[in-house]
C-alpha positions in Angstrom: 0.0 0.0 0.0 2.6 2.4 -0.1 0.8 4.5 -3.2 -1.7 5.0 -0.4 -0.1 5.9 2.5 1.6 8.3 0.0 -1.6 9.5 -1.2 -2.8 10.5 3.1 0.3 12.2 3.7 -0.3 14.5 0.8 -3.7 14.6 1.8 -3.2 15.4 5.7 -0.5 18.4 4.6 -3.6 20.5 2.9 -5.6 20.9 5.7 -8.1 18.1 4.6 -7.8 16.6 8.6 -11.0 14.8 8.1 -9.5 11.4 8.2 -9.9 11.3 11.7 -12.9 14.2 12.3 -11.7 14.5 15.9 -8.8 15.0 17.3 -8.0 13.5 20.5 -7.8 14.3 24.6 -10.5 11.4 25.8 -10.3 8.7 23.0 -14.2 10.5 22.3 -13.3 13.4 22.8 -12.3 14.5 18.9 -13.8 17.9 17.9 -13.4 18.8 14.4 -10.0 19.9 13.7 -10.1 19.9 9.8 -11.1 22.7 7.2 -13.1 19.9 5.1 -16.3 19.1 6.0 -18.3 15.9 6.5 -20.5 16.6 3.7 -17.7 17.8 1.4 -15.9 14.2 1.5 -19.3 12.0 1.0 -17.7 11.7 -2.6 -16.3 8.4 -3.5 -12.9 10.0 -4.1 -13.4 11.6 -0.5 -14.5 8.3 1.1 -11.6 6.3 -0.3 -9.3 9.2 0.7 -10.8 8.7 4.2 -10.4 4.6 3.8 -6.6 4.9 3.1 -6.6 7.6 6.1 -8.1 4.6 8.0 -5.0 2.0 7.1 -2.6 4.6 7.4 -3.0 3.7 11.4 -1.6 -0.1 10.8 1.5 1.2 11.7 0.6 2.9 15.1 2.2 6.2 14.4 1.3 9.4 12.9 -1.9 11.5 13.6 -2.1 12.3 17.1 0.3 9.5 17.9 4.4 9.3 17.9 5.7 6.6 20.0 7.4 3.2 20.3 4.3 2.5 22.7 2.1 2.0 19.7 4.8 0.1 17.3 2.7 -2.4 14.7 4.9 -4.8 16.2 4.5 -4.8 19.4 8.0 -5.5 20.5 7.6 -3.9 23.9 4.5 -6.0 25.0 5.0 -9.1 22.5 8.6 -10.3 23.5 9.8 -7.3 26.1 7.1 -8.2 28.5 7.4 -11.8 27.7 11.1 -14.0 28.0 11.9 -13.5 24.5 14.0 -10.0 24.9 15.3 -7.1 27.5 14.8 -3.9 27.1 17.9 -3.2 26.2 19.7 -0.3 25.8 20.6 1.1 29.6 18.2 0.8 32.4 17.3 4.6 32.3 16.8 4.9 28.6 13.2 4.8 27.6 12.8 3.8 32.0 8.7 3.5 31.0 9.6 0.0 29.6 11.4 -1.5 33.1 8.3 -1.5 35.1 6.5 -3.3 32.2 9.3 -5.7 32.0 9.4 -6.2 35.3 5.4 -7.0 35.6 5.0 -3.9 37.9 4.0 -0.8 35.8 0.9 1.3 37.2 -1.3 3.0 35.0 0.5 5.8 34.6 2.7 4.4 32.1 3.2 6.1 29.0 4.0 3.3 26.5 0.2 1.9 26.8 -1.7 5.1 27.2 0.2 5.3 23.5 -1.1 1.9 22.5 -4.5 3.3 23.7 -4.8 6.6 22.0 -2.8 5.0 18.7 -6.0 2.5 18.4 -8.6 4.2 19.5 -7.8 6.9 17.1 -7.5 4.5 14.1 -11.0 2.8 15.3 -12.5 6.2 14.8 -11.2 7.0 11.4 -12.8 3.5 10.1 -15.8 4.8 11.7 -15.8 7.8 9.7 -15.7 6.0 6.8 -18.8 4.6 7.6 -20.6 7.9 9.0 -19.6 9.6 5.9 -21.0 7.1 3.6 -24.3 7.1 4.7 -24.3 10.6 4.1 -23.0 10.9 0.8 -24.9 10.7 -2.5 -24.4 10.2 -6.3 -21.4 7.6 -4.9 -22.1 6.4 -8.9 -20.2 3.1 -9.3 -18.5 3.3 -5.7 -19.2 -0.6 -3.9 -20.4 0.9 -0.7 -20.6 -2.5 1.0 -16.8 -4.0 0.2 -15.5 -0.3 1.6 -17.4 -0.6 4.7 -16.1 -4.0 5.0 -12.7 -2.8 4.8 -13.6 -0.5 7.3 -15.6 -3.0 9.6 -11.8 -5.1 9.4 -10.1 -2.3 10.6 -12.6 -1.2 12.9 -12.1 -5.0 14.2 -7.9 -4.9 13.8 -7.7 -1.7 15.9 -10.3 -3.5 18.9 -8.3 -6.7 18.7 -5.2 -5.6 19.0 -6.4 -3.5 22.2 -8.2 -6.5 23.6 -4.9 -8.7 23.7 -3.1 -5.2 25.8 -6.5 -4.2 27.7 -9.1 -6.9 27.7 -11.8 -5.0 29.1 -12.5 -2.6 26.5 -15.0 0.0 25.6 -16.2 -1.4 21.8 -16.6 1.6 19.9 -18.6 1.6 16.6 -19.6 4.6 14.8 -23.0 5.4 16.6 -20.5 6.8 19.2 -19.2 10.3 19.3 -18.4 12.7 22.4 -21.2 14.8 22.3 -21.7 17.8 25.0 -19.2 15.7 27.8 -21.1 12.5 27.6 -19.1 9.8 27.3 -21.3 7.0 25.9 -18.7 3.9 25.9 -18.5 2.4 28.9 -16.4 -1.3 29.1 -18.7 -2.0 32.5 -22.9 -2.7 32.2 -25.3 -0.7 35.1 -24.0 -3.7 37.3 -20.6 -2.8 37.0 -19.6 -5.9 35.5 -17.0 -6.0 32.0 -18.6 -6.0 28.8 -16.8 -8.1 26.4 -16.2 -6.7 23.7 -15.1 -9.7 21.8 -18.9 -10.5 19.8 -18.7 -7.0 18.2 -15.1 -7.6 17.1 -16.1 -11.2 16.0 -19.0 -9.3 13.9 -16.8 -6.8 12.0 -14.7 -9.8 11.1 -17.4 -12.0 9.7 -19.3 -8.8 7.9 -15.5 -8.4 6.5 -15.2 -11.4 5.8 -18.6 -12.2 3.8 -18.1 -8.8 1.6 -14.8 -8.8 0.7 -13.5 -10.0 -2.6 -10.4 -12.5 -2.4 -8.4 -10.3 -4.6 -7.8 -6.5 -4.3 -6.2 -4.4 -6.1 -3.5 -3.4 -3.8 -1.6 -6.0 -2.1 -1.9 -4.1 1.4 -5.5 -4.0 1.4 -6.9 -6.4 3.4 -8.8 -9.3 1.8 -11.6 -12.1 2.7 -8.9 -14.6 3.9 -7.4 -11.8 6.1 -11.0 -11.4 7.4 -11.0 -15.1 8.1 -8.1 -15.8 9.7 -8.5 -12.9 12.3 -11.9 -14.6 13.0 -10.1 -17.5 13.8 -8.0 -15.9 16.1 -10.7 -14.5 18.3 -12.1 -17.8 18.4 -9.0 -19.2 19.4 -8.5 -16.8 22.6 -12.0 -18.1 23.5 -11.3 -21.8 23.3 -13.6 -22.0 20.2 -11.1 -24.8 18.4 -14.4 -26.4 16.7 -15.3 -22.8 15.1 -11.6 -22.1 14.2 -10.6 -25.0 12.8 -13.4 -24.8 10.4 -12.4 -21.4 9.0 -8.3 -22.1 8.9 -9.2 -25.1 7.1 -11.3 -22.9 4.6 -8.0 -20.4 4.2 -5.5 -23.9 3.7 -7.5 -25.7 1.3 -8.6 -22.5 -0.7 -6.9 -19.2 0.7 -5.5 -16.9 -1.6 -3.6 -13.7 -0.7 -4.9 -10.5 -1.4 -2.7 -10.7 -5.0 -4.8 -14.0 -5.7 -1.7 -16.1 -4.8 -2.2 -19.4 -3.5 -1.5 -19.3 0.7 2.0 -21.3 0.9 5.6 -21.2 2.8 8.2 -19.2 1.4 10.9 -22.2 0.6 13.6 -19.4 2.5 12.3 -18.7 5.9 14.2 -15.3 5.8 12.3 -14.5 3.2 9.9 -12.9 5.1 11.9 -10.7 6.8 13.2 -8.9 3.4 12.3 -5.4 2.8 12.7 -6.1 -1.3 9.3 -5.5 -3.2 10.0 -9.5 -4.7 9.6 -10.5 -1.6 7.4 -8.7 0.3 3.4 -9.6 0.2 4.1 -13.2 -0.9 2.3 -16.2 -1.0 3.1 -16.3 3.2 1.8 -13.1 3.5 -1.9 -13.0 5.4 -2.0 -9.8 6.6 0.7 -7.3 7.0 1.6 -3.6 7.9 3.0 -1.9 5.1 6.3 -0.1 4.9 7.6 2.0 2.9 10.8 4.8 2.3 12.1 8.0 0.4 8.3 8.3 -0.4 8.2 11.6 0.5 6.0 10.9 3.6 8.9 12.6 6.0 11.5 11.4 7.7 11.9 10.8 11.5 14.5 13.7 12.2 12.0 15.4 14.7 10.6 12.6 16.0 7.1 13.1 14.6 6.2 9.2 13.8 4.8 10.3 10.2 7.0 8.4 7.9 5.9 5.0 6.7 9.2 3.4 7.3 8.4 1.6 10.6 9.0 4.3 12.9 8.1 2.0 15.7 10.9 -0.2 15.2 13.7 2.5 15.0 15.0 1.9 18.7 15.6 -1.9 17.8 18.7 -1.8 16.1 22.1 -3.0 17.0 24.0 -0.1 19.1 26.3 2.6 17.2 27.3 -0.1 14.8 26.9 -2.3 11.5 23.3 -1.3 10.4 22.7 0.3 13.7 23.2 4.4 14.2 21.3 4.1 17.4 20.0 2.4 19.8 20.2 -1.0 21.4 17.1 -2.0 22.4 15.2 -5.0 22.1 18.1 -7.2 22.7 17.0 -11.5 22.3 17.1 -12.9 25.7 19.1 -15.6 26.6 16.3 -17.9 27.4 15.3 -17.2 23.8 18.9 -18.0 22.4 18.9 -21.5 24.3 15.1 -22.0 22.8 16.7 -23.2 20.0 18.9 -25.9 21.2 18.1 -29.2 19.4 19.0 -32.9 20.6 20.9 -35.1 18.7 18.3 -36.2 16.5 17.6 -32.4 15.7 14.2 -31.9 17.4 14.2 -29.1 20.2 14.4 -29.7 23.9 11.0 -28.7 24.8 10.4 -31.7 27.6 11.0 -30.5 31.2 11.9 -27.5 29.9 15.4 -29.1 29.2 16.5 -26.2 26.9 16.7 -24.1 29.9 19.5 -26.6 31.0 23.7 -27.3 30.8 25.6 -24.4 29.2 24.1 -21.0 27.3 24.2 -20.8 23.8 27.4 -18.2 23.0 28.3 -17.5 26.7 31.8 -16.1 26.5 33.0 -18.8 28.6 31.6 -22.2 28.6 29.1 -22.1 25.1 26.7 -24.4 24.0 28.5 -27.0 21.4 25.8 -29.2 20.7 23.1 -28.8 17.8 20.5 -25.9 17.2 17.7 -24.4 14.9 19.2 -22.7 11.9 16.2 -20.2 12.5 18.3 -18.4 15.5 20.8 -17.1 13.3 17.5 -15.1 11.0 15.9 -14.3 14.8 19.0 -12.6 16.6 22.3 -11.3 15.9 25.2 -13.0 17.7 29.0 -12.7 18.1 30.5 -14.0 15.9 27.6 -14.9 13.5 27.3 -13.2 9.7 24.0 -10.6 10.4 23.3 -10.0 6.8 26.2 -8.5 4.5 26.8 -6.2 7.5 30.3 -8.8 8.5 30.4 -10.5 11.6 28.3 -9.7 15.2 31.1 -8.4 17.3 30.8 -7.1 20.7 30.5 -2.6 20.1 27.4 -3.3 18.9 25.6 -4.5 22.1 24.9 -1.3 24.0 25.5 -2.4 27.8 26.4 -6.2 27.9 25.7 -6.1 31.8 21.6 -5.7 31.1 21.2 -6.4 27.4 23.5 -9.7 26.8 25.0 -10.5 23.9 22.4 -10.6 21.1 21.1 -8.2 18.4 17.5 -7.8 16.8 17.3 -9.3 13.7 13.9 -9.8 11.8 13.4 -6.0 11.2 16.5 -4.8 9.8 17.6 -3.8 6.4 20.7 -5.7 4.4 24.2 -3.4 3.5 23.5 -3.5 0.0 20.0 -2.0 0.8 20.9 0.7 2.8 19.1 4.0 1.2 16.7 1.8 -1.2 14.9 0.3 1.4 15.9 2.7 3.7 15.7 6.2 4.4 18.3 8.4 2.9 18.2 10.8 5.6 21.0 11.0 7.9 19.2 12.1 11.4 19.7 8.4 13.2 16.1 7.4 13.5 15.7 8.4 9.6 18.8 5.8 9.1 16.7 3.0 10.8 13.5 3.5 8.7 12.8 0.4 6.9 10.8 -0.1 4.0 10.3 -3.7 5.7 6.7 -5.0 6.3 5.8 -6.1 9.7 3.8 -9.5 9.3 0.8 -9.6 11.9 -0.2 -13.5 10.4 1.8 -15.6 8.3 0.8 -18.6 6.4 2.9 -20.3 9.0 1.0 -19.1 11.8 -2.4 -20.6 10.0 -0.9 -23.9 10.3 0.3 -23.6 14.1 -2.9 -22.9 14.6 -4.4 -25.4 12.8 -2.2 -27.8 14.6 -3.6 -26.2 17.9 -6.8 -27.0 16.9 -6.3 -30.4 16.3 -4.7 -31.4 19.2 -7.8 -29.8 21.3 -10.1 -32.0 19.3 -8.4 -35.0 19.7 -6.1 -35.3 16.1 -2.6 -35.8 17.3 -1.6 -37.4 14.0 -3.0 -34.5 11.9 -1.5 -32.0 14.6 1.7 -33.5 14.0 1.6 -32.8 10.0 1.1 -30.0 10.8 4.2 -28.9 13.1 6.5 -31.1 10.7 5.7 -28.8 7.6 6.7 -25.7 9.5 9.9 -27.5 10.4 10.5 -29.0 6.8 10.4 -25.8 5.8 13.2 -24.5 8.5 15.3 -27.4 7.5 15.6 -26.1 3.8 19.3 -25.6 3.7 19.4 -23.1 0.9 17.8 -21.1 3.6 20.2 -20.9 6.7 23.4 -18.8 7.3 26.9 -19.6 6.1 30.2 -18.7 6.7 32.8 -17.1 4.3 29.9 -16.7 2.1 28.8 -13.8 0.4 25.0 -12.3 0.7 22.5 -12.3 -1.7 20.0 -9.6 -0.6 17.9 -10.2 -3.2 16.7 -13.5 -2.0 17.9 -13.6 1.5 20.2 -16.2 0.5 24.1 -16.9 1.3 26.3 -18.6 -1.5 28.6 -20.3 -1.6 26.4 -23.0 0.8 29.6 -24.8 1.9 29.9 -24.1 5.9 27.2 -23.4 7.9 27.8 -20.6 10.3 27.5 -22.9 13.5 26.2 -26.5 14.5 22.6 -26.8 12.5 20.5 -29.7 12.7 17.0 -29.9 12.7 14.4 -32.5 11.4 10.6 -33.3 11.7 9.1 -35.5 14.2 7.7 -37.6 11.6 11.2 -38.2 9.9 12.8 -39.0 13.4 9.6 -41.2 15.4 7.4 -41.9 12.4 3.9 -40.1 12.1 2.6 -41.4 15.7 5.3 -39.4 17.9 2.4 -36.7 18.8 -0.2 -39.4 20.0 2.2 -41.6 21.9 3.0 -38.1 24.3 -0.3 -37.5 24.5 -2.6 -34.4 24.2 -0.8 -32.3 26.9 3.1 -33.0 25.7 2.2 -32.1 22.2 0.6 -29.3 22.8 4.1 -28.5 24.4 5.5 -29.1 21.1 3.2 -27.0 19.3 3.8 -24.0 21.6 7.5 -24.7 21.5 6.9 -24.7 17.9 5.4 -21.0 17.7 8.0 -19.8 20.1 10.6 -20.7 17.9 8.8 -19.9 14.3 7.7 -16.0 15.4 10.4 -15.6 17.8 10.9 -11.4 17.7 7.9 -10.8 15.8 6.0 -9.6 19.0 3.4 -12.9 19.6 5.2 -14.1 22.5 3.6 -12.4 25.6 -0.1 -12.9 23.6 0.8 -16.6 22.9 1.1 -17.0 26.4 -2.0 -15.0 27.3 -4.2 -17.3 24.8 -2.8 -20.8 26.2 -3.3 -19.4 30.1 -7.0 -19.3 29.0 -7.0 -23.2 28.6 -4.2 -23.7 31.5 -4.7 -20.7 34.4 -1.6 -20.1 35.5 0.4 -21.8 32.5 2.0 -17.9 31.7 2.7 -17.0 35.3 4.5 -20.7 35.6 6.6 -19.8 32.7 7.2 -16.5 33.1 8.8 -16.2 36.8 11.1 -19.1 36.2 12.3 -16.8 33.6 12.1 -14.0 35.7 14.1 -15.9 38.0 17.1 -17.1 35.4 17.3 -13.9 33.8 18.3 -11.9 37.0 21.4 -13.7 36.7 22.0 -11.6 33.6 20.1 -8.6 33.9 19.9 -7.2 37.6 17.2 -5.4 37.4 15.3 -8.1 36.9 15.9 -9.3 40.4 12.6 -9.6 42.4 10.6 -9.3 39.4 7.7 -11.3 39.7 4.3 -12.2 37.1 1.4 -11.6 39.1 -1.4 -14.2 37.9 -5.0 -13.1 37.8 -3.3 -9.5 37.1 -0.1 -9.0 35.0 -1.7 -11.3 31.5 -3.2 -7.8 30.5 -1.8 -4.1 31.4 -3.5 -1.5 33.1 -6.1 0.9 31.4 -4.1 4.7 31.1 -5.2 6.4 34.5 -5.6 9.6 32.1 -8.3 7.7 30.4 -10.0 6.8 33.6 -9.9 10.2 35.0 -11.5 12.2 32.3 -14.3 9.0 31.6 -15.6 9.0 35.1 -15.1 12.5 36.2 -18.8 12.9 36.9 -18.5 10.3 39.6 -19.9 7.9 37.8 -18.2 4.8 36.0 -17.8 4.0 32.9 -14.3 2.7 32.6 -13.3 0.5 35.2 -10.2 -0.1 35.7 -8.4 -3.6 35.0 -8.2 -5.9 38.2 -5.5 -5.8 40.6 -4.4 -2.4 39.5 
């Protein structure tokens, strides 16, 4: 979509501030702040001028919004907040992001309230899409139903991804406005108990669903399968496995991307971590954020969050160094780097939590020397390791070894030989780490994860296991993994000559090792340890971790405090300021609503947001 995010920034600088029709103090409080009026954009060019306004929010930045609190990929909340990465940088730098790390932010925090306002505001501008087209007339050949579907998904995108951060949310649909200091979306009924808000997200997913076509003509738009497979997911987070299965079996047998491409894996799983148009939007591509650069959409040198270029991202680069002009941050945990330990057979140690055990992969002084994942090596930067064309990993670029450990960000970062094509000319340091690299919110490899899921649930070990193994065949492609004394092919995301791998790879699929029955002789529980293992390792850094967790403590209460305070508790060893942290259950699986919001919402006394419990 980057003709279209093109097309709002050009649109926002004359005046034409309609896209959103309020600007924002309460997330309903949004008075007109445009010259163009409601009535002047009921034109189809004005409603599909307000559409694109309505995706330009995919990426969390821009309008009222500029922060790292509302990144598309979550990386604070997603991995951060879970045991797949620090903070990084130094303890003091971005501080907001310690207390969340550490399970013990109030709700004061800045970094949601961004998340919050970021959302909130893109829920309103797919609202106003709607208002505006039930105003309008003479819309001529304009298909009024597929754009408020697009709408409807976004409306539902923008709820989603605040119900995995807040949970108890106000659902906001465009019957609601601030009018005259009454705020009219409460998340509590007159009994004061939570509404969810999950039926009305389920709804804009199945109207999107139903009305939109298969194909559209921009990649980035989003299409029925999209629809589809974010219906899934909500059904998923409420134990639904009947309902989802039925609808990720639809997108495997007969999903098509939103190019009309045939759902399948990218044979190199790097692949989908390149920022080059050939391989962007392929045929692993669900749904994803679009980025874009030198697009004339600004740059980042005063921090305004306008550019396309994944502003939200810019902190998570290695330190000073290689691709990196600032800053450190999200640095791959330890825990995360021994994750992809295999056994000698190639299949990872996921039993007893046996990963977690003998020496730490790359520790300076007594390193794991048995096999692992090729994937770690496309997840993290380590010493020692080719990252890309950019040479080696060596130690300068690791900001503060005593909190942030040895490892570099990987996923999001542009190749040497791309530097200023896919990203931004400019020379300010968070222009240099604008990317014109998608984020992927679902891959096809996610759809079959799930799937697996599923099947496990409802009793299919076998099928579960198919399932898991085609992910890992996939992972085991050795055109696809890093090599030494080998020269980089940004291009494709490939390394030739393919001669010595750059450390001890071997992995396999269950099936290939224990033959097809291996899931249904550990029965249900152990392989749906494997699966989970599974999704740790496949979207490692790609900000699912922490809502993974979430969405199996549904089925398991307590499963994500179990795992998370043993981390807490090895990581201290490594970062001290994770001493004494500790994951509250029954509290810390969703963050606290921003106090701000509370305050102005229930200022007459009465109220209608309620805060999260324990907070």
């Amino acid at each position: 979509m980057k003709r279209q995010y093109k097309f709002w920034i050009s649109f926002s600088i004359v005046g034409t501030c309609l896209i959103s029709l309020y600007s924002c103090k309460n997330f309903l409080d949004k008075p007109p702040i445009g010259a163009v009026s409601q009535q002047t954009l009921a034109t189809p060019e004005g409603i599909q001028q307000l559409l694109i306004g309505a995706y330009s929010l995919l990426d969390g930045e821009g309008g009222n919004n500029s922060g790292w609190g509302s990144a598309a990929s979550n990386w604070v909340y997603g991995d951060v907040c879970a045991d797949n990465a620090y903070k990084g940088s130094t303890p003091s730098d971005q501080g907001d992001i310690v207390p969340l790390e550490t399970w013990s932010a109030d709700p004061s925090n800045s970094y949601p309230a961004q998340k919050w306002d970021a959302m909130y505001d893109g829920i309103q501008r797919a609202n106003d899409v709607i208002r505006t087209i039930r105003i309008a007339k003479n819309l001529g050949t304009l298909d009024t139903t597929e754009v408020i579907a697009e709408a409807r998904f976004l409306r539902g995108f923008y709820h989603f991804e605040l119900y995995r951060v807040f949970k108890n949310i106000p659902y906001v649909d465009e019957s609601i406005t601030y009018t005259n200091n009454n705020f009219n979306a409460p998340n509590v009924d007159a009994s004061g108990n939570y509404i969810d808000p999950l039926p009305n997200i389920e709804a804009d997913f199945q109207f999107a669903m139903t009305n939109l076509p298969a194909v559209q003509s921009e990649p980035g738009r989003a299409n029925k399968y999209a629809a589809e497979a974010f219906l899934a997911w909500c059904y998923m987070y409420e134990l639904k496995y009947s309902q989802a299965k039925g609808l990720l079996d639809d997108i495997i047998q007969n999903g098509v991307n939103a190019k009309g491409q045939k759902y399948a894996l990218q044979p190199v799983f790097a692949n989908n971590f390149n920022p080059d148009p050939s391989a962007k939007n392929s045929t692993e591509s669900v749904f994803a954020v679009q980025m874009s650069v030198n697009d004339n959409s600004g740059d980042a040198a005063n921090i305004t969050g306008n550019a396309n270029g994944n502003y939200g991202d810019v902190l998570n680069f290695p330190y000073n160094a290689g691709p990196g002009a600032c800053c450190g941050f999200d640095n791959p945990s330890e825990d995360l780097a021994n994750a992809f330990k295999t056994d000698n057979n190639g299949l990872p140690l996921f039993q007893n939590n046996a990963y977690q055990q003998g020496n730490n992969v790359s520790d300076t002084l007594n390193p794991w020397t048995g096999f692992l994942d090729p994937r770690i090596d496309w997840t993290m930067g380590r010493p020692g390791i080719p990252y890309l064309d950019w040479g080696p990993q060596n130690p300068s670029w690791i900001r503060d070894v005593s909190n942030d450990w040895l490892f570099s960000p990987k996923k999001n970062v542009y190749a040497k030989s791309q530097k200023g094509t896919y990203s931004d000319v400019s020379t300010f340091w968070a222009s240099t780490e604008l990317t014109a690299n998608n984020v992927n919110v679902i891959r096809y490899s996610q759809i079959l994860l799930w799937e697996a899921e599923c099947n496990a649930e409802l009793g299919d070990l076998n099928q579960a296991q198919v399932y898991v193994d085609s992910v890992r065949a996939r992972a085991a492609n050795k055109a696809g993994w890093v090599y030494k004394n080998a020269s980089f092919d940004a291009k494709s995301f490939t390394y030739s000559p393919q001669t010595t791998p750059a450390d001890n790879y071997k992995i396999s699929t269950y099936t290939s090792v224990y033959g097809p029955g291996y899931f249904a002789s550990l029965g249900k529980n152990a392989a749906l340890e494997a699966i989970r293992f599974e999704e740790r390792l496949e979207f490692a850094m790609e900000g699912h971790r922490f809502f993974d967790l979430q969405r199996w403590d549904k089925e398991s209460p307590g499963y994500m405090a179990t795992v998370l305070n043993k981390y807490a508790q090895l990581t201290a060893v490594r970062v001290p300021y994770m001493t004494g942290a500790k994951f509250t259950q029954g509290k810390n699986e969703i963050f606290a609503i921003p106090q701000s919001q509370i305050d102005i919402e229930n200022k007459t006394g009465t109220i209608y947001l309620k805060q999260n419990p324990g907070y």
